[in-house]
Each structure stands twice: as C-alpha cells, then as structure tokens.
N, C-alpha and C positions, 0 to 999 in steps of 0.2 A: 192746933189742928190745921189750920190754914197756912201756917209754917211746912206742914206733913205735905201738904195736897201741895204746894208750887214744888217739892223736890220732887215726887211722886210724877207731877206734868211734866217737868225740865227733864229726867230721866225717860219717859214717854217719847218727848220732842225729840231729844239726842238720838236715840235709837230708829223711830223715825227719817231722821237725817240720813242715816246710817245705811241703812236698809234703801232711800231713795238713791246715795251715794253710788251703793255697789250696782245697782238696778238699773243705772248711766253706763256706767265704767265696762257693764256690758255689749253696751251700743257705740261706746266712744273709744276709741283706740286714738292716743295721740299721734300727729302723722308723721312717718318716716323720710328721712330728706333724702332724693333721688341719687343717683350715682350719677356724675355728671361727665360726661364725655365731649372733647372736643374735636370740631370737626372745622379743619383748615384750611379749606381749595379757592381757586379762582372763580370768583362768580362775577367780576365783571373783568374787562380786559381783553386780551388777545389769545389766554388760555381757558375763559365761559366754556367756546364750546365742550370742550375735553374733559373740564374739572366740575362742571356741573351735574354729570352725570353719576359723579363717585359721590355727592352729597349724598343724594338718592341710592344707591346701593347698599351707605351709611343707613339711613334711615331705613332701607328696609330689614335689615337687620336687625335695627333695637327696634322696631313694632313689633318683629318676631320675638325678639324674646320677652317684651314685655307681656305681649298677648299669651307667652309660656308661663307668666305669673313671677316676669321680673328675674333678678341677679339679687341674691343674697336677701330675699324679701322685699329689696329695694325696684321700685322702676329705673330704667335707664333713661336719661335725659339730655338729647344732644344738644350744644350749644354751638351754632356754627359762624364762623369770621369768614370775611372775605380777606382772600390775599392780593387782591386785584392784580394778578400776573406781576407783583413785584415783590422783589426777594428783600426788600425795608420793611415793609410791612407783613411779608409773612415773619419776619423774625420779630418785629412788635405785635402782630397779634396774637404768637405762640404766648410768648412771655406775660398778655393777658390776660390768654387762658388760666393758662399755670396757675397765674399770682395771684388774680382777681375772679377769676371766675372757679377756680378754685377743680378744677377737671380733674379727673383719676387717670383722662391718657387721651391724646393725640392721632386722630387720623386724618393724615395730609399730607400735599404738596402733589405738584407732580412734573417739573422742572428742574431739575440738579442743583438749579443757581439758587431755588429757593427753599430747596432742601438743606443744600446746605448754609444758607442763613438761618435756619429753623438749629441746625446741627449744635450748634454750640448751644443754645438755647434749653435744650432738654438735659444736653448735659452737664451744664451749668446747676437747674434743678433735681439733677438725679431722676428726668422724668421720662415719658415713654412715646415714642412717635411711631404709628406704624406707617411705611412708605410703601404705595402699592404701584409702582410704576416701573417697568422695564427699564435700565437706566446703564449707563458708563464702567459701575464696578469704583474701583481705587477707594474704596470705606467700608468701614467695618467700625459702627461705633455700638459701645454695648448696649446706650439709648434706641437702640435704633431696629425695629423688626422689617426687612425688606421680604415683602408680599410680592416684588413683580421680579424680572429678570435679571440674572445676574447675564455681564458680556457672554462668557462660555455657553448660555441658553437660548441669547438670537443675536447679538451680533454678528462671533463667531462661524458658528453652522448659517447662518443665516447669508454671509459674506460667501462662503464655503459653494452652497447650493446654487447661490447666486452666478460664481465665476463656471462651474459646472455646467452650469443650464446656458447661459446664456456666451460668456466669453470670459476673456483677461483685458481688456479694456476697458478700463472702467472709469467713469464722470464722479464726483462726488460734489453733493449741495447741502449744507446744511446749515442752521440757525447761525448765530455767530456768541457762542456761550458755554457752557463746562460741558454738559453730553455729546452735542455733532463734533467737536473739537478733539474730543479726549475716543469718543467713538473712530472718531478718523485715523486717526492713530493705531490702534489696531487693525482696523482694515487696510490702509499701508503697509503695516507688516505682514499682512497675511496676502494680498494678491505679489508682493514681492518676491516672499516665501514661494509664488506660485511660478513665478515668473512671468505676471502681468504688468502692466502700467498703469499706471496712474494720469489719467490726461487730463485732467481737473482738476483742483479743488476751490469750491466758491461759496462764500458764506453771509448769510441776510440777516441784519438783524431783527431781534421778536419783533414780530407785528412790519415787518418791510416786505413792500409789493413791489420794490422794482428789478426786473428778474430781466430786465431786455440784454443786459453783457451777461449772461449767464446761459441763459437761452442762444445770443447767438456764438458765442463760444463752444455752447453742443452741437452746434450744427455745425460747426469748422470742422470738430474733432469727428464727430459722429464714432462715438463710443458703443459698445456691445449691449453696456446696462446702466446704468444712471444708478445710483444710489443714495438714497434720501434720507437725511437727518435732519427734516426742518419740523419745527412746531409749530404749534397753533394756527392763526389762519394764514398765515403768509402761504401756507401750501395751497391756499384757493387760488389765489396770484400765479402760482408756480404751475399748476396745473390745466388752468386754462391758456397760461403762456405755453406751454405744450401741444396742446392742441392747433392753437392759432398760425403756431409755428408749420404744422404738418409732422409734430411730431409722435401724434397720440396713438401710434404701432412700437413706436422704441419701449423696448424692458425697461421698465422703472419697479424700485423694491424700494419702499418704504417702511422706516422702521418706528416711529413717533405715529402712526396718524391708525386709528382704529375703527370701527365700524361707525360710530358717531361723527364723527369728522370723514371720514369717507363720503358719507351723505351731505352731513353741511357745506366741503366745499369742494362736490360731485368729483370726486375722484374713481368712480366707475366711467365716466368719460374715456380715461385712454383703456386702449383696447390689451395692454401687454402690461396691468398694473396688478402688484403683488406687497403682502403685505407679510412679514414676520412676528408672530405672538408667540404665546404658550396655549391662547386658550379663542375659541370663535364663539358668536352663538350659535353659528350653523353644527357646532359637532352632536352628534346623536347622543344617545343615551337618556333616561328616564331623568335620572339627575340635573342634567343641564334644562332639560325640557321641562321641568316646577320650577327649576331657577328664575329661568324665561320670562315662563307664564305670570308667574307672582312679579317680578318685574312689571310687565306692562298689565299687570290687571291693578295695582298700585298707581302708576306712574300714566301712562295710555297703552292703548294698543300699540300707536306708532313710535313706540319709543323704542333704543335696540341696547342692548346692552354688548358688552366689550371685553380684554382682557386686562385691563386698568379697573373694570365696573367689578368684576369677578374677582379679581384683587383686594379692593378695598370690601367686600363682602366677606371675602374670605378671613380677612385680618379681624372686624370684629369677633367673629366668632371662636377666632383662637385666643383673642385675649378674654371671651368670655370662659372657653375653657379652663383658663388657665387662672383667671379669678374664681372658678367654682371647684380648682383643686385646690388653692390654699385657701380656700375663703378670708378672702379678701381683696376689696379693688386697692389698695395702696400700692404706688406703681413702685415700689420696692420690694415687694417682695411679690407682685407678680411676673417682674423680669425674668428672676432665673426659672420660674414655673413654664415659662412661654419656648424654654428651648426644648422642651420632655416632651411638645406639643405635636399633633397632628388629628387630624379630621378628615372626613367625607365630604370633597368641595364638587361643584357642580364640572370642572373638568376632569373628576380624579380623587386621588388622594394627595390632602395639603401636608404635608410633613415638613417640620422648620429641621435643618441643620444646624446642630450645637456650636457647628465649630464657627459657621460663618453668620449666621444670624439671618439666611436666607432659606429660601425655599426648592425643594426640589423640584424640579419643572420639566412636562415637553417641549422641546420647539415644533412650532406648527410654520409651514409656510400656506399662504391664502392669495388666491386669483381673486381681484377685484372684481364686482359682479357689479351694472349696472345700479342697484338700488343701493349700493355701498358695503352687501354683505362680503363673506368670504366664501372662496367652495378651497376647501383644504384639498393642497397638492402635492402636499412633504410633509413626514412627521418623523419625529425620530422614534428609534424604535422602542423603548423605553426611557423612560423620567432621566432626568441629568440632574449630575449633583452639583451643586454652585460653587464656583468658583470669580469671584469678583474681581481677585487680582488674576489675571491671561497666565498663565504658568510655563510658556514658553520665557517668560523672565522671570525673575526674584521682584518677593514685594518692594526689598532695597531699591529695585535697578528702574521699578516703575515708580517709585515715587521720587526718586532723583531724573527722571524723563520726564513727568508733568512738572516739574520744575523748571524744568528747560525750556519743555513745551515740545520738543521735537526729538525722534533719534538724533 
C-alpha cells in the first residue's frame, strides 16, 4: 500500500511540475539577440563636426523602427566606432565590426580617403557599407550603396551654374586628398570646355589653417568665383581669412561644407557664399518638416540637419526595406534586394539605380544665410540619374587619368 501511495504522489508531483512548467513558459519568452548594426564616422578629429551628426540621423532611424516593434521581431542595435578622421582606422575598425562585433551592415565614412580604406574591407567580407556623402564618382563596388551624390548631381551642374552666374575665372581650393583632387579635375575640364581659366589651384592638408599664400594669391588674380573643395575645419581658417582679407563679397561655391559646418565655422559671414547639395532643411513640404521636427525634438531644438544627415537617414531605411523583403538581415542576400529599392525620403523619392548602385538626386544650389542655413536659388528641374563615371569620357580613359593624376 505504501509502495501504491509514493507512485500515486510522484505522479501527482510530476504533473504538478508540468503544469507549473507551462504556466512560466507563458510569462517567459527566451530573449531574441538584436540585429546589430554598425555605425562608422568621425567623432573626434578634424571631420566631428560633419560626421557627428550622421551618427544621430543613424540613430534616429533605428529608434524609429524599433519603436515600430523592431526588424524581423528583432530590435535593432547600433554599435558605433570612431574613425577619428583617419583612413587606418576606419579600415580597422570596419574589419572589427564585421569580425568581432559581428554587424549585419555598415553605415559610414564620409571622406573618399576613408572610404576608400573601408573599400576593400567589406569587400573582402562580402559585406555591406552604406556611404551617405556627395563625393568624386570613379567607384562602383557591388559592396557598396552610395546615398549622396554622384559628380553629374553637383559637381557638374554645380561647376555649370557657378561659371553662368558668376564668370570663367575661376580660383580653385581644396583639401589635399582623393575628392578636391579628383573633383578638380572635372571642373578643368569643364570651365575649359567653356572657355574659361583656371587661375589657381591650391590645396591644404585635413585639418591645415594656413591659407595666407592662398588668400594672397586671390587677391593677385581676383577671380570671378572661388570654388571650394576643402573639408572639415580648415574651411573656418579659410573663411575668416576671407573676410580679413576684404574679401567676404567675392562668389565663393562650396561644395563639402553643409548647414552644420556652415554654423560651426560661421560661413554665413561672407556675403556672396553658396552652397551645392541635393537636399536643405529649409526646403518646404510636410515630409521634410517631421524629418526636421523629429530631428531636433530627439537631438535639441538647435541642432540643424543636412544633406549628408538626410543621407545617412535615408540609407537606413532602405536597407531596412530591403531586409523586410527577403526576410533577412544577412548582408548577402540583402544586397541584390537593396537595388529593387526605393521609398518616400524627406526630400522626395529615394530610388537606388540598379545599374550604378547610387541614388537618383536633385541638385539644389543654396545662398548662405547668416545663421548657416540655405535659401535655395537653383534646382534642377527634375531628379538626375547617376552617373559616377563624367561620360564626356570612357570609364577606360578615366581611370587610366587618375592614374596619371592629370589630363
């Protein structure tokens, strides 16, 4: 009997268990490991100001969608590296991401030289970088989703509007590195084409303030329009040497420096400065104006957003599309997904080009405003389609030229 009664309890207890088992297992969901995204930019160095603000643009994107209840049930989780404005270290801390930290994809850089240090890096891993920055052209890697402008989108027109408006004489200043360099170069060929000159060209390296042979070399020549290829802060150097000089009524068009940097190093100062994007915060429409809003209701009031900021906003969400049509973040098979892509961005519609792995774009030209905004004073009249390699040459003929370096 006593033998009877402990199986009679153990079957009791077991079931018991059983029953408490299941009556967890509906409170406890073991937890799902996050989708992890990596995020690339200079947060110290001489490119902070510029690339700080696309961290944030990053971010505001994966709050968005996590607050939509996440990517594939998973939350999204940025891990962000500093590049500190050097192209060593953004190509070691890509290859950390990747390896170690184990990322589904890349959003970063925003300098040519450290893009393309990153370049070989993804494609080495068969992995995925989205680059959100107006930039040179001459590349086309299938790693590679370009969110800012291709030359044909503001170089180009931007060069075009410039000699138009102002004159055929023209100063050229820029960084001393793969964009102002390879940028120059087209624009030679195009005020030539015009039958302009060239009465400059002078080049500072990142992060150099000393701009006195440059400045007084503009005032020998006294040019029609200055054209500006410099980055990060050396343009604060460069612009108040303008002023100092007596020169802050000459046409300067700058093509690196956007409403963030306008402000930090007061480039509303000269009175005849213009700026070429694809995208302002000043442009109207409901769409740009939640952009905005949610911007600095996140970040501050005083914070201004850009078309580098609009960029890298835009790029998360196409690769989120683009993981929610194959379900899956594996960055192989959301590569060829990301070409079928386009969406509703706050200047428009983002539509990638299959052929070139870039984006359809306006060009916007923008008057410098005191507080660093722009008031747009040129737009083309519909979206342009990208084109990276100039097509007045063969991709052959351009890339045996930056070999050489020159016509």
């Amino acid at each position: 009997m006593n033998r009877r009664l402990k199986i009679i309890s153990a079957l009791v207890l077991l079931a018991l268990l059983i029953l408490a088992a299941s009556a967890i297992g509906r409170y406890y969901v073991t937890p799902v490991s996050p989708i992890k995204v990596g995020v690339l930019h200079s947060l110290t160095g001489t490119m902070a100001v510029s690339e700080k603000p696309l961290v944030d643009a990053v971010r505001l994107a994966t709050e968005e969608i996590n607050a939509q209840g996440g990517l594939l049930g998973q939350t999204v989780e940025m891990v962000v590296a500093d590049g500190k404005s050097d192209p060593k270290v953004f190509a070691a801390e890509a290859e950390r991401l990747i390896q170690k930290e184990q990322v589904k994809v890349l959003f970063g850089c925003w300098t040519s030289a450290c893009r393309k240090a990153v370049k070989p890096v993804v494609e080495k891993y068969r992995h995925l970088l989205f680059y959100p920055v107006q930039y040179e052209g001459m590349e086309q890697s299938d790693n590679i989703l370009y969110t800012g402008s291709a030359p044909n989108q503001q170089i180009v027109p931007g060069t075009r509007w410039a000699t138009q408006t102002f004159g055929l004489r023209v100063y050229l200043v820029g960084s001393d590195y793969i964009f102002p360099r390879t940028a120059n170069i087209i624009i030679g060929d195009l005020i030539r084409a015009s039958g302009g000159t060239i009465l400059g060209e002078r080049y500072l390296p990142l992060a150099g303030t000393d701009t006195e042979a440059i400045i007084q070399d503009i005032v020998r020549e006294k040019p029609d329009v200055v054209l500006n290829t410099l980055n990060g802060d050396s343009n604060a150097a460069f612009f108040a040497a303008l002023v100092k000089a007596g020169l802050s009524d000459l046409p300067l068009v700058s093509f690196s420096v956007e409403e963030s940097g306008m402000r930090a190093w007061n480039g509303g100062q000269l009175t005849r400065h213009y700026g070429v994007w694809n995208y302002f915060q000043s442009l109207p429409g409901e769409g740009n104006h939640q952009f905005v809003s949610a911007y600095k209701a996140r970040f501050g009031a005083d914070r201004v957003v850009s078309a580098p900021v609009e960029a890298a906003y835009v790029g998360v969400n196409l690769w989120t599309q683009a993981v929610r049509t194959v379900n899956s973040s594996e960055p192989g098979r959301v590569n060829p997904a990301l070409l079928r892509q386009s969406i509703k961005s706050p200047s428009g519609i983002a539509a990638v080009d299959a052929d070139s792995r870039h984006l359809w774009m306006m060009m916007r030209v923008g008057k410098v405003a005191a507080d660093g905004q722009f008031e747009q004073v040129f737009a083309s009249s519909v979206p342009l389609r990208p084109s990276p390699w100039p097509n007045y040459r063969s991709r052959d003929s351009w890339q045996a030229l930056l070999l050489r370096g020159r016509p």
